[in-house]
N, C-alpha and C positions, 0 to 999 in steps of 0.2 A: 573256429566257425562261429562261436557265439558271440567275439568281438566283432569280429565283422560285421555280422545282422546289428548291432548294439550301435557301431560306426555309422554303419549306414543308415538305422532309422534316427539318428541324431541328425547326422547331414543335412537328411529328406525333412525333418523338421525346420529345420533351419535355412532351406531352401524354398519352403513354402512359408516363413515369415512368422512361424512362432514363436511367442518370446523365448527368450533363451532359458530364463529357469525353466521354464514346462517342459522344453526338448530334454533339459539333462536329466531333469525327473523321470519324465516318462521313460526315455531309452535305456537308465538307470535302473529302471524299476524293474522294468520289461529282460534285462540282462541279470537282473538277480533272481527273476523268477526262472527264467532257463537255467543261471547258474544251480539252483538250489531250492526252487520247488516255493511255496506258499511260506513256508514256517520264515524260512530266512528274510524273505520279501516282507511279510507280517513284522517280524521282529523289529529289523530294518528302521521300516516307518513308522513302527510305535516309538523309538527313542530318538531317530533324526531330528526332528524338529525342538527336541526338548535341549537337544545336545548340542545345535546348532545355535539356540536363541541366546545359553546358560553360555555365554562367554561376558566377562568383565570388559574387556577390550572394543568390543563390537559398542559399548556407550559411545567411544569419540567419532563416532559415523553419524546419529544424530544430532550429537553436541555442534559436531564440527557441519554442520547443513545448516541447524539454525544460526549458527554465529554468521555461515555466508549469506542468508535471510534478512538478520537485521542489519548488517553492511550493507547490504541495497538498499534497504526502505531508508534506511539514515544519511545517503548520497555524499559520503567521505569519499567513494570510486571517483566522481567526478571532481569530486576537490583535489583528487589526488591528481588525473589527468592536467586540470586546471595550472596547477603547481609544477608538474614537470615538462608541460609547454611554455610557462612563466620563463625556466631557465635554460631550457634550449631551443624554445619555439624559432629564433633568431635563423638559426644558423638555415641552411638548404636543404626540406624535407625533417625539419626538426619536432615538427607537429607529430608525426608517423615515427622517432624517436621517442617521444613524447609517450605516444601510444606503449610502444615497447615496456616504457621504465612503467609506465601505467597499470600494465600489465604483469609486472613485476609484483609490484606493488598489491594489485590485489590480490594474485596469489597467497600473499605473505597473509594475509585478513579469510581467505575463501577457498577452500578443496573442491569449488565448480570449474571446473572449464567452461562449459557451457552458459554459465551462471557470467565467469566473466569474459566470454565473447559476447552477450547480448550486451551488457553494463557496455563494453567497448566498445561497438557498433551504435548501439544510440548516442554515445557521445561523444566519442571522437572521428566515426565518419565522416558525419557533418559538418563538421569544424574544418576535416581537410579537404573534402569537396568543394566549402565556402572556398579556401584559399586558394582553391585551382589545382588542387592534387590529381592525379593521373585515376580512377577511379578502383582502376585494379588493382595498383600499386598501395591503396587506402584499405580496399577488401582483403588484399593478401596479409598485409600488417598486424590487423586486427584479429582475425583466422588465427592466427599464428602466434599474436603476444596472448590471446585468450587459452591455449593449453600449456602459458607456464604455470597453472593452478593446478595441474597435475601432477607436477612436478617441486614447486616450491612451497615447503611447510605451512599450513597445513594440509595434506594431502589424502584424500579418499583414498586413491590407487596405492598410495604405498601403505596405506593403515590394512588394507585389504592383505596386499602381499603378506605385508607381518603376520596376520592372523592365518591365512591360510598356511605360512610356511614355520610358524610356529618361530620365530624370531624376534627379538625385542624391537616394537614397533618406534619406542625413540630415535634410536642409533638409524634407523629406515629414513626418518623423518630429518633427524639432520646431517645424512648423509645426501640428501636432496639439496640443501642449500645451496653449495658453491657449483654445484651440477646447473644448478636454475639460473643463478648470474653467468655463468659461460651462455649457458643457451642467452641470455637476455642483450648481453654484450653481440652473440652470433647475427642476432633479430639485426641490431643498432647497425653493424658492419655490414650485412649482406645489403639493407636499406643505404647508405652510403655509395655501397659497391652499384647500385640498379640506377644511383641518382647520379652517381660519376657518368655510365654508361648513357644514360636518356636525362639531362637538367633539366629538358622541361619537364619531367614528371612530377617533380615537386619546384615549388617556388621558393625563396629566402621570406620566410616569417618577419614579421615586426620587431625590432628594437623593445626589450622591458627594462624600467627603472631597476635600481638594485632595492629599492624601496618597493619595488611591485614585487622585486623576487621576494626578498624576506619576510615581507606579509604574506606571502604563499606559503612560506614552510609553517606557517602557524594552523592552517588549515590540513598539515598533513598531520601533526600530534595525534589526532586519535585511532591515526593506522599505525603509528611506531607506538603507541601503548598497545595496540592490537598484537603486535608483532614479538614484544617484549611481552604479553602475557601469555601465550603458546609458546612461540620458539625458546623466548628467553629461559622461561620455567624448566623448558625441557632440558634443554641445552645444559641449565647449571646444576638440575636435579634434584631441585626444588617442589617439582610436580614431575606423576607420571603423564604419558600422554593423555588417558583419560580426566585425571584431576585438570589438565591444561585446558581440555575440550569444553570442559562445565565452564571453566574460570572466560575463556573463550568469549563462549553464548553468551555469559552475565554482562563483560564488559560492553561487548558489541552494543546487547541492551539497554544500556545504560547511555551509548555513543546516543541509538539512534532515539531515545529519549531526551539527551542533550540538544540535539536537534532537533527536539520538537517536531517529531518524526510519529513518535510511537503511541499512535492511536488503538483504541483495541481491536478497531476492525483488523491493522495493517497485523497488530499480532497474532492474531486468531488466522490470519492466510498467512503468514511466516509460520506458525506453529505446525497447521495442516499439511503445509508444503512439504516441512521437514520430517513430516511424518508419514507422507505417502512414498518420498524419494526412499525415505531409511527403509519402508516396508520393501519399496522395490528391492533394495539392494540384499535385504533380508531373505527372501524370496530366491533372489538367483544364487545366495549361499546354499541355500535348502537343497534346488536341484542339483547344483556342483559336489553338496556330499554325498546326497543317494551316489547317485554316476562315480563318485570316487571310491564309494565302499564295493560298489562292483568292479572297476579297478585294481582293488588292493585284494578282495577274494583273488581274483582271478591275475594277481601276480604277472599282470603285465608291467606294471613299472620295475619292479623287479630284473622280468625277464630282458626289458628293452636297457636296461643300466646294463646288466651282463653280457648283452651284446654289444654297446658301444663301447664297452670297456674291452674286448676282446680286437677292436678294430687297431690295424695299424696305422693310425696316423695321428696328427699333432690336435692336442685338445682345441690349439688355436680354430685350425678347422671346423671342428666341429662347433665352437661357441660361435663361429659365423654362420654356422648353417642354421642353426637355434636361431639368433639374429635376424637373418634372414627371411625365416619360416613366421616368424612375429610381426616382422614388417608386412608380408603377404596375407597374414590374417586380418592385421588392421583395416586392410582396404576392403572388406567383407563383414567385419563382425564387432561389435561394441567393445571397448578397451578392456572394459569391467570383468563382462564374459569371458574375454580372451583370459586374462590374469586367473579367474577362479577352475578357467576350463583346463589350461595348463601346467598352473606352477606345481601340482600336486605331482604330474608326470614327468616334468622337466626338471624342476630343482634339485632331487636325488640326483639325478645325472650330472647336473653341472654341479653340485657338492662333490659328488667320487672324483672328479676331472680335476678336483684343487680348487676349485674358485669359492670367493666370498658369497655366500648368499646373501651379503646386505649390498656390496658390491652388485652382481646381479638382479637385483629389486630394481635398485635406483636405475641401472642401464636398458632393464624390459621397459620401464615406465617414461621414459625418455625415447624409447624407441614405438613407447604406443602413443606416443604425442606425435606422429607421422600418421599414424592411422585417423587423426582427427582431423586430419586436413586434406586427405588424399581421395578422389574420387572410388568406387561410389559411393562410400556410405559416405565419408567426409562429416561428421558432425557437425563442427564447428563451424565451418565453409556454409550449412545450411541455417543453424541460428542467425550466420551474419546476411544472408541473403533475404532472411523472413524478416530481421527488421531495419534493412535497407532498401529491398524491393532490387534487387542490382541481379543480373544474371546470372548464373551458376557455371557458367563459363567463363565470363570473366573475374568468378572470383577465383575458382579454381588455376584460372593462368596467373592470374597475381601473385599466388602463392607458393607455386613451384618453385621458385629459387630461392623460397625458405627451406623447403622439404632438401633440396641437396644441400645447403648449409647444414642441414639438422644431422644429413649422413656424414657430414665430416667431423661434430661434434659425438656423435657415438663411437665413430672410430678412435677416436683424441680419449675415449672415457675407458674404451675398451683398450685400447695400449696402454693408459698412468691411469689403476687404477687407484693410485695416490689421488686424485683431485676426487673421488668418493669417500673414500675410503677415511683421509687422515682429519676432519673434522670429527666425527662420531669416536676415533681414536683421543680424544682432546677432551671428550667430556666428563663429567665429574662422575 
């Protein structure tokens, strides 16, 4: 009875549009006072906050905000796009490829999604719009190369994972790598596959010297020293993730000062930034532990492992129904939330079934890159719409034949999970 009332005044929160930390708080709070009266509630929330802040780990969440900060102010994103329309802008729709590796690319520099759908939409919209691009087929692109930052190191969502699930947040981090180039390659081919189907959607690009190309990759150096000083470090074990994060920030720093970028104003609003985003993110840890300590009292994770484990059927099943139930959150509730709201509940479960929990990580997070593009809430879909001014319908139709690409890339990760799995097994 008392999960229930606890379910439902979360729901009812979250149905009338409260932030998500306040609902798990509050219904969190509000379940440990029925479970257990004043003292436990009292106790509770005297050591939550203390307990929740005192993690080591939780540093490469601001580290890794500001390094995507001064990456903006320093404008490497655009050089980067600049540089992979240089070498394939040629080809039919290669601008909108372009975007794709673009999107790769800052991934590899930034843990924003959102951070890099707007970088994406200011400037390579435009660019494919000028050329006579299909306009939905430029908004879906963009939407869509913007949540491989969720995915490709360095990564918020998976630093999350790790902490919540108590897992070495590296092994999380480069197990995302070759996950992000299949998704990047997927963007490249299904764009192919929509320009075979309609050629007028895209046009053939202009002819570039080889001399135009090779002075483009000079302009990408300070995103592959970005690249090599997070993934590299980690990767060889050189740095932990945290020491990666600091070293991150610094070089970034340093980029967008090389660029004659880094004024104090521009770092005093990169500093501030990354320090309201880290509070938010702070914030919705806070209410996700109250709400899980009334969980773990009250031995429903427990109880619900003991009954799936009693079920007759194949684990496959059931990691689709998980699967499943992820994708239909996404269409309703912020990626971030979804992760702190469930992995506490679900990853025992899918641990007893046999499966990897770094496995696991990387395929919810890949599977919450669907929720940032899929109506209603669609994140992504709305950054690129606010600074293109383009309708929310047609960006939303441009985008859909990513999202069924994206379902055949989970399913390909959830049958070999070799292509996760055997990089992080390689490291030092």
């Amino acid at each position: 009875m008392i999960i229930s009332i606890v379910i439902g005044i979360l729901i009812l929160m979250l149905v009338f549009g409260l932030p998500v930390a306040l609902a798990m708080g509050v219904s969190g709070a509000v379940g440990l006072y029925l479970f257990g009266g004043e003292p436990v509630l009292t106790g509770i929330l005297k050591t939550s906050p203390v307990s929740t802040a005192n993690s080591y780990e939780l540093i490469t969440i601001p580290m890794f905000i500001l390094m995507a900060e001064f990456v903006i102010i320093s404008g490497v994103a655009n050089d980067l796009f600049r540089a992979a329309t240089t070498w394939v802008g040629r080809l039919r729709g290669g601008v909108a490829m372009a975007t794709a590796i673009a999107g790769a690319g800052f991934g590899a520099i930034s843990g924003s999604s959102t951070a890099a759908a707007a970088t994406l939409a200011s400037t390579s919209i435009p660019a494919m719009l000028k050329e006579g691009y299909e306009p939905k087929l430029a908004g879906g692109v963009v939407a869509i190369s913007g949540t491989l930052s969720m995915l490709i190191p360095p990564s918020i969502a998976l630093i999350l994972y790790g902490i919540i699930a108590d897992i070495p947040v590296s092994a999380l981090l480069i197990g995302g790598v070759l996950p992000g180039l299949l998704v990047t390659a997927t963007i490249i081919l299904t764009i192919a596959v929509l320009i075979w189907l309609n050629p007028a959607a895209a046009p053939v690009g202009r002819r570039y010297s080889y001399r135009e190309k090779f002075d483009s990759v000079k302009r990408v150096g300070p995103v592959v020293l970005l690249f090599f000083a997070v993934t590299g470090t980690i990767y060889s074990g050189i740095a932990t993730p945290t020491e990666a994060s600091a070293l991150g920030a610094f070089c970034a720093m340093l980029i967008a000062a090389w660029e004659r970028k880094l004024t104090l104003r521009n770092t005093w609003s990169s500093v501030r930034s990354a320090a309201q985003t880290s509070a938010m993110i702070l914030f919705i840890i806070l209410g996700a532990h109250i709400f899980g300590y009334f969980f773990t009292l009250t031995r429903v994770t427990n109880d619900l492992t003991a009954w799936v484990g009693d079920l007759e059927t194949s684990r496959w099943v059931i990691i689709a129904v998980i699967l499943l139930g992820y994708l239909i959150l996404g269409f309703f509730m912020d990626q971030i939330a979804i992760l702190i709201l469930t992995v506490p509940i679900v990853l025992p479960l899918v641990m007893q079934l046999g499966f990897d929990p770094v496995w696991f990580g990387v395929l919810v997070v890949v599977t919450a890159e669907v929720g940032m593009v899929t109506p209603p809430l669609g994140l992504n879909v709305f950054v690129v719409a606010r600074y293109t001014n383009r309708p929310l319908g047609e960006l939303f139709s441009g985008v859909m034949p990513h999202v069924w690409a994206h379902l055949i890339v989970i399913a390909l990760l959830t049958i070999f999970p070799s292509i996760i799995l055997w990089l992080p097994s390689t490291m030092q």
